[in-house]
C-alpha positions in Angstrom: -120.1 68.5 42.0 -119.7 70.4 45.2 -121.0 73.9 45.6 -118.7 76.9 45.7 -116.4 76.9 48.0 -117.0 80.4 50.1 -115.0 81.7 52.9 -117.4 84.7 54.3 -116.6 85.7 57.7 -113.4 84.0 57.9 -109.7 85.1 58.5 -106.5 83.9 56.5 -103.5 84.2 57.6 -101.1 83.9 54.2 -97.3 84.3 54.9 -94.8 85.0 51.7 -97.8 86.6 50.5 -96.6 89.4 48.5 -95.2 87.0 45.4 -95.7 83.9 43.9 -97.5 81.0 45.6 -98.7 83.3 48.4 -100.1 86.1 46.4 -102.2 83.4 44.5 -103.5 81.7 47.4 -104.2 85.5 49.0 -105.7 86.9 46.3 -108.4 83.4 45.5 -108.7 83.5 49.2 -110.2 87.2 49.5 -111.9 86.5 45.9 -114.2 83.7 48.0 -115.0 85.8 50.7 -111.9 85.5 52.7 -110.3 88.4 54.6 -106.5 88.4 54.7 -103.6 89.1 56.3 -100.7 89.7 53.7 -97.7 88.6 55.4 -94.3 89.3 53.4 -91.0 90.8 54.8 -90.7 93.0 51.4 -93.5 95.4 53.0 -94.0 96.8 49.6 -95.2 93.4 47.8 -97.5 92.6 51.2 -98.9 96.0 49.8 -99.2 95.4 46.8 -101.1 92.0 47.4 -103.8 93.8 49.7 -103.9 96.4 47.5 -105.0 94.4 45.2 -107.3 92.7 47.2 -109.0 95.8 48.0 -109.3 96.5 44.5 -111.7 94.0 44.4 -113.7 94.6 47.1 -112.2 92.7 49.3 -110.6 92.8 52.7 -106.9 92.7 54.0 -104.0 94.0 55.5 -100.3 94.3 54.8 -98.5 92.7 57.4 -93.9 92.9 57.1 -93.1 91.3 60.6 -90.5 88.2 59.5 -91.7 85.1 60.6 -88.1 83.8 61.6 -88.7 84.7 65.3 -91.5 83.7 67.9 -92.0 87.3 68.3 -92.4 88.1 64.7 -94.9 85.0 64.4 -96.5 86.2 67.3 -96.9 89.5 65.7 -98.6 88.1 62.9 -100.9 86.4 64.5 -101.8 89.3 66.8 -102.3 91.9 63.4 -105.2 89.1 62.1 -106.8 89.4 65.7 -106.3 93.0 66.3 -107.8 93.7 62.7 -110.0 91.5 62.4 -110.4 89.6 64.9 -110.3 86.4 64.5 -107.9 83.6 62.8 -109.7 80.4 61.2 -106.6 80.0 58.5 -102.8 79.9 58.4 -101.3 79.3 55.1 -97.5 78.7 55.9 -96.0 79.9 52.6 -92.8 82.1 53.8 -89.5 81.0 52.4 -86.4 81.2 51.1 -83.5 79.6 49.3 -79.2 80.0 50.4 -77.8 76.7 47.6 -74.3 75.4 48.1 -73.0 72.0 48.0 -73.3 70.4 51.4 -69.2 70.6 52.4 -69.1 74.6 51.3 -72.7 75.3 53.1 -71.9 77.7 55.7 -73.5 77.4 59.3 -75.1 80.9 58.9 -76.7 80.1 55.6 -78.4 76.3 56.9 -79.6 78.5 60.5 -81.0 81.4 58.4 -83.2 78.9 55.9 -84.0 76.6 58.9 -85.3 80.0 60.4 -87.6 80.7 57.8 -89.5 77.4 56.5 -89.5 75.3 59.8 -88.8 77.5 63.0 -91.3 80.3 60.8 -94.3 77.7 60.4 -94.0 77.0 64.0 -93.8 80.8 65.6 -96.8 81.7 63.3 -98.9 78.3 63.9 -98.4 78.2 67.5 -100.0 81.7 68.3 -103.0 80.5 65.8 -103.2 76.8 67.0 -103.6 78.5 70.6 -107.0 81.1 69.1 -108.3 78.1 67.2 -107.8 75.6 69.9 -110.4 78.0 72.1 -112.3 79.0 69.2 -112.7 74.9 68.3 -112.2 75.2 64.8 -109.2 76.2 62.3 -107.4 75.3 59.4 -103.8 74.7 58.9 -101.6 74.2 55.6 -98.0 73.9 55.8 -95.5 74.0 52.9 -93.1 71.3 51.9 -90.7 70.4 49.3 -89.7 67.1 47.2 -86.2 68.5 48.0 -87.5 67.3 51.8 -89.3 64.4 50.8 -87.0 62.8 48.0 -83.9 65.3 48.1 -82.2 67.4 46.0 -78.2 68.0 45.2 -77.5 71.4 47.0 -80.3 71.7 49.2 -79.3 70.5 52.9 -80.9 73.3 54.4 -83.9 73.7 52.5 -84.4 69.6 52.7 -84.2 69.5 56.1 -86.4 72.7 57.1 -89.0 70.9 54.6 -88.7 67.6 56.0 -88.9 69.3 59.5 -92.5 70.7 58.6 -93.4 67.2 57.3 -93.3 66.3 61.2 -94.6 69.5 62.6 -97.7 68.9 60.8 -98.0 65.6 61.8 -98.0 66.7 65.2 -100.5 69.7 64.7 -103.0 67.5 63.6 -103.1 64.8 66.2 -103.3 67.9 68.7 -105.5 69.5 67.2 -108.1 66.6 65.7 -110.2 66.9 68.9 -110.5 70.4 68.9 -111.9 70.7 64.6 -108.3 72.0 64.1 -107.2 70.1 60.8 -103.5 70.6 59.2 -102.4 69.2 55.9 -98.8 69.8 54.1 -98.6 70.1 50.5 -95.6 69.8 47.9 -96.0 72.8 45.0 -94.5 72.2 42.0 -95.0 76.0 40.4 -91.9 77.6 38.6 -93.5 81.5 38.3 -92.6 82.0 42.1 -89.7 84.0 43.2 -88.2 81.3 45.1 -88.1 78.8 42.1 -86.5 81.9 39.6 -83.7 81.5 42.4 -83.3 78.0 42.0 -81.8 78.6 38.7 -78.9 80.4 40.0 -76.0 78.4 41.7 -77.1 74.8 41.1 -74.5 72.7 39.0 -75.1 72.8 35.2 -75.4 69.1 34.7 -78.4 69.1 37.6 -80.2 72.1 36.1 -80.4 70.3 32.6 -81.5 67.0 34.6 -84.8 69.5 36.1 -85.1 71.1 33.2 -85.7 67.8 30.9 -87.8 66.4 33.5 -90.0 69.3 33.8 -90.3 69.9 30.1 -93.9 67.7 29.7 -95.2 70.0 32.1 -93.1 73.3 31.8 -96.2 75.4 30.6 -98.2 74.3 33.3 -96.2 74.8 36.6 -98.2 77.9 37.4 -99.6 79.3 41.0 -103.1 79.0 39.0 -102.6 74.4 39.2 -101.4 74.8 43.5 -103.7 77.3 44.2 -107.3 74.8 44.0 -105.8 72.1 46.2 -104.7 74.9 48.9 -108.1 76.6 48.7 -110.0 73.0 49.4 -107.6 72.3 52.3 -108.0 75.9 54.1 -112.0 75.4 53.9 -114.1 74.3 56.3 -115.5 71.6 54.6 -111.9 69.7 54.6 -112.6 66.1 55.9 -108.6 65.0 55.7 -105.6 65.7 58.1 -102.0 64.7 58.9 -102.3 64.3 54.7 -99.3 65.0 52.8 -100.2 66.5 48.6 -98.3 66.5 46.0 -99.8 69.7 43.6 -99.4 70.9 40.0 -98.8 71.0 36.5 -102.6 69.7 36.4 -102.1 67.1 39.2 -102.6 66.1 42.4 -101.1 62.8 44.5 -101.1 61.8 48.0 -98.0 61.7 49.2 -97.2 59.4 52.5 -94.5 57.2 54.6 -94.9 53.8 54.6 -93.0 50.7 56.6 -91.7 47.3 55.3 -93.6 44.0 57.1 -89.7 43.7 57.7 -87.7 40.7 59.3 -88.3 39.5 62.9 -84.9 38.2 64.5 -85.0 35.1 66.7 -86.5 35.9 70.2 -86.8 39.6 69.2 -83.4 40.4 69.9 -81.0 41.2 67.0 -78.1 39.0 67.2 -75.5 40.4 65.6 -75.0 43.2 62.4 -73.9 39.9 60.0 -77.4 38.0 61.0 -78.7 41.7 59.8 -76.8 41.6 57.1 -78.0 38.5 55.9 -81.9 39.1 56.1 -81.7 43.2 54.6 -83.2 42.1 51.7 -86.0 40.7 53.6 -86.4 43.8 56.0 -86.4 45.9 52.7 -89.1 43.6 51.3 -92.1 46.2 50.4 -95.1 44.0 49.8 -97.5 44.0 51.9 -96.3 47.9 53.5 -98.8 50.0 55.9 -99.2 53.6 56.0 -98.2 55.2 59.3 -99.7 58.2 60.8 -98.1 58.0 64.4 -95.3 56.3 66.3 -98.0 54.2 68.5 -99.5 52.7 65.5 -96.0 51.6 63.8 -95.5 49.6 67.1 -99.1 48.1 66.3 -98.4 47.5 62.7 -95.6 45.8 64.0 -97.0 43.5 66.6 -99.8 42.6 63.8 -96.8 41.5 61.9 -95.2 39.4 64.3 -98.3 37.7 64.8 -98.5 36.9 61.4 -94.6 35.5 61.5 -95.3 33.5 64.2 -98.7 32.0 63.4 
C-alpha cells in the first residue's frame, strides 16, 4: 500500500467548484493539504466551497471569473498566483449542459457549451501550462464524457466539446512530458452533480428509461465520493501516467483508449477505386491484432510495421 497521498505546499486550481464533482475534488484536495482556488461562475457556491474549506482549517479562495473566455481563464489562473502564488494543479471541471435533438439545436446553444467544456479547459490550462512549464512541474486533469467518447442522442454539443478535450489533452501531454507537466482526462460517471440532475430534463422518454435501466446495478453508487480517489491520484505528484484516458465510478475504474485496425494494404499503396474498398472493408475493419495510439507519428509507424508484416 502506498502512503498517504499529501498535497502540502501545493496550489489547485478546481473550476465548477462550487457543486458536484468540483466541490468534492476541492474539498479532498484542501483536506490533503492542498490550497485551492474555487472557481464557479455562481460566486455564491465558490463561497460556499471555500468556506467550507476554511472550516477545516484549510486554505482557499472563491474565484466567479467564467472560464468561457481567454480573459476569464487568464483571470483564474492569475487569482491562484496573486493569492498564493503558485499553480502545480488545474482540475478542468466547469460545465454545462443546452439538450436538443441535433436538427432543432440552435447555433447559440452548440457555441455557448463548446465555450464552456473545450474553449474553457484551454483559456484556464494555457495560463497554467505556461507557470508550470517554467516552474518544471504541474499536473493537469481534464474532464470528458462517454457522450464524447461513445455518444449520446441529444448531445451534439456536449459530445463534441468532450471529444475536443479528449485531443487537447493529448496534446498537453506530449508538450509538456519534458517539462514534469503530466495531463490525464477522465470520464465521471456520478449522478449527485448539478449537471447530471439536468440531464433528466429534455431527453426523449424512451432514452431516459434506456439510462435509467442501465444504471440501475450501480444507481446507489454514482456518487462524487467513487470520482473523487482516481482525480486525487492523477493531480499528485507521484502520478507516473499521461495522455491516459479513465473511465471512474460506481466502484470502478477502466482505461479508456483509441486503437487502429492492422487494416488492408491496397496493391502498390495506392487505393484503386471505392468498389476495390468496398470489397476488402471487412478486412480493414478486422480488429485482431489492434495497437494503441498515442500520437499521429506512431500510427504512421504502426502502420509501416504492418506493411512489413503484409509483405513478408
Amino acid at each position: 500500500m502506498v502512503g498517504e497521498l499529501r498535497f502540502d505546499g501545493e496550489v489547485a486550481i478546481v473550476t465548477g467548484a462550487g457543486n458536484g464533482l468540483g466541490r468534492g475534488y476541492a474539498l479532498e484536495l484542501a483536506a490533503r493539504g492542498a490550497t485551492v482556488v474555487c472557481n464557479d461562475v455562481d460566486e455564491a457556491a465558490a463561497g460556499r466551497t471555500a468556506d467550507e474549506i476554511h472550516g477545516h482549517g484549510g486554505r482557499a479562495v472563491a474565484q466567479a471569473t467564467s472560464v468561457a473566455s481567454a480573459e476569464g481563464g487568464a483571470a483564474i489562473v492569475q487569482a491562484a498566483i496573486d493569492a498564493f502564488g503558485s499553480v502545480e494543479i488545474v482540475v478542468n471541471n466547469a460545465g454545462q449542459l443546452r439538450p436538443a435533438p441535433f436538427e432543432d439545436m440552435t447555433a447559440a446553444s452548440f457555441e455557448e457549451v463548446i465555450a464552456t467544456h473545450l474553449l474553457g479547459a484551454f483559456y484556464v490550462t494555457q495560463p497554467a501550462f505556461r507557470f508550470m512549464k517554467d516552474a518544471g512541474y504541474g499536473r493537469i486533469v481534464f474532464t470528458s464524457s462517454s457522450s464524447g467518447i461513445y455518444g449520446s442522442p441529444w448531445a451534439a454539443n456536449y459530445a463534441a466539446a468532450k471529444t475536443g478535450v479528449l485531443g487537447l489533452c493529448n496534446v498537453v501531454s506530449l508538450e509538456g512530458a519534458a517539462h514534469g507537466i503530466r495531463a490525464n482526462v477522465v470520464v465521471p460517471q456520478a449522478l449527485d452533480t448539478a449537471i447530471g440532475a439536468e440531464r433528466t430534463q429534455p431527453y426523449p422518454d424512451e432514452y431516459l428509461q434506456e439510462m435509467l435501466r442501465a444504471f440501475k446495478p450501480f444507481m446507489r453508487h454514482t456518487t462524487v465520493d467513487n470520482v473523487t480517489p482516481l482525480v486525487v491520484y492523477l493531480a499528485h505528484r507521484s502520478c507516473d501516467v499521461t495522455q491516459q484516458i479513465y473511465s471512474v465510478g460506481c466502484g470502478h475504474v477502466g482505461r479508456v483508449f483509441v486503437g487502429v485496425a492492422p487494416g488492408w494494404f491496397a496493391p502498390d499503396l495506392t487505393l484503386p477505386s471505392a468498389e476495390e474498398v468496398v470489397d476488402h472493408l471487412s478486412e480493414a475493419s478486422e480488429l485482431t491484432g489492434f495497437g494503441i495510439i498515442d500520437s499521429a507519428t506512431k500510427e504512421l509507424r504502426f502502420m509501416a510495421e504492418q506493411l512489413g508484416g503484409a509483405r513478408a
